[in-house]
C-alpha positions in Angstrom: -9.2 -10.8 36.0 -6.8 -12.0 33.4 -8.0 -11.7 29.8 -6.9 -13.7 27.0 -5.1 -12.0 23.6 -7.6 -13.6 21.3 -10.8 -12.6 23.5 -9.4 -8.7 22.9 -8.2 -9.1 19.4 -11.8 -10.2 18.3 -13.4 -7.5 20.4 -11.0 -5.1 18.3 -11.6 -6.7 15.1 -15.3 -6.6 15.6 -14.9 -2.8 16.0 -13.0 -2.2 13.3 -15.7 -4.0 11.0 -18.5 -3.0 12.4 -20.7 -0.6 9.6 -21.1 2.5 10.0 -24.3 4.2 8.3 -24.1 7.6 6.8 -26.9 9.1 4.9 -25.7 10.0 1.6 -26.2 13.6 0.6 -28.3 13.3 -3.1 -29.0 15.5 -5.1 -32.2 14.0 -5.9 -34.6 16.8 -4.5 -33.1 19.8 -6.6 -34.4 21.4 -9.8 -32.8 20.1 -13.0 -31.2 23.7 -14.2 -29.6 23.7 -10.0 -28.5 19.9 -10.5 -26.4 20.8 -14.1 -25.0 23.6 -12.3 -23.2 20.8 -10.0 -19.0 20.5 -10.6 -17.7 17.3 -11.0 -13.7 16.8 -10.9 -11.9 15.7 -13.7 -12.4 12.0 -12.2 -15.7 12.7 -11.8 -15.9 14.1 -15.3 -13.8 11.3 -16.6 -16.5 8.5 -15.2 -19.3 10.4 -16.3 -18.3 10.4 -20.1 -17.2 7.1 -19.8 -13.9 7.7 -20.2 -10.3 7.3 -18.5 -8.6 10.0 -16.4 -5.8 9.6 -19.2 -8.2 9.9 -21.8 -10.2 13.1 -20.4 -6.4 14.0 -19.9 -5.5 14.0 -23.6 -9.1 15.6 -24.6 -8.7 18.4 -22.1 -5.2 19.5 -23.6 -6.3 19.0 -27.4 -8.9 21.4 -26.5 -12.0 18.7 -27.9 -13.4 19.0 -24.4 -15.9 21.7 -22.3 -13.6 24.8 -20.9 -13.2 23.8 -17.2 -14.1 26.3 -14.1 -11.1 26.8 -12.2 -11.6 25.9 -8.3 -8.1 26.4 -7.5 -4.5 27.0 -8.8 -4.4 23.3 -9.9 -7.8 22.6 -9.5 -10.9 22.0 -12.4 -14.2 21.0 -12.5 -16.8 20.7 -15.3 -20.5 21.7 -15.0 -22.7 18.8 -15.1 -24.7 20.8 -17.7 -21.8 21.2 -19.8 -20.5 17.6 -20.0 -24.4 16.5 -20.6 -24.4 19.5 -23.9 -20.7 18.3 -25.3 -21.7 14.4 -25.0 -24.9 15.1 -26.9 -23.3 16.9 -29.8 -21.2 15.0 -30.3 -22.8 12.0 -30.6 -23.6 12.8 -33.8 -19.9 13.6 -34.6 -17.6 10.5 -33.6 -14.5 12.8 -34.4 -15.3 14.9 -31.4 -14.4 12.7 -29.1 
């Protein structure tokens, strides 16, 4: 049996784009003071304040932002809890951030 190229390229395209479902871990379920103890990169960080990488970038080495935890040589991330506290004093401050 002789099959033709377009038959098997749609067979393989419908493969590749076929969804695959993954139940997305949330943190939904946990206790607030567990959920602020939750690291987020500095991306992570970044989207959270509402801010650039570059930005967060510039704040992070003019010292205006939270003191990272170190996960690695080159490697930070902020406490949920931390970000929430900075973001609400400073509201009240504009030249904080």
């Amino acid at each position: 049996m002789v099959r033709t190229v377009t038959k098997n390229r749609r067979r393989l395209n419908a493969r590749k784009s076929a969804p695959t479902r993954v139940a997305a871990a949330t943190l939904d379920h946990l206790p607030p003071e567990m959920a602020r103890r939750r690291i987020l990169n500095t991306a992570e960080a970044a989207e959270f304040c509402k801010l650039s990488v570059p930005h967060w970038r510039r704040l992070y080495r003019a010292g205006r932002v939270p003191h990272p935890v170190r996960l690695a040589e080159r490697k930070y991330g902020w406490p949920i809890g931390d970000l929430v506290d900075w973001m609400e004093a400073s509201r009240g401050d504009p030249s904080r951030r």
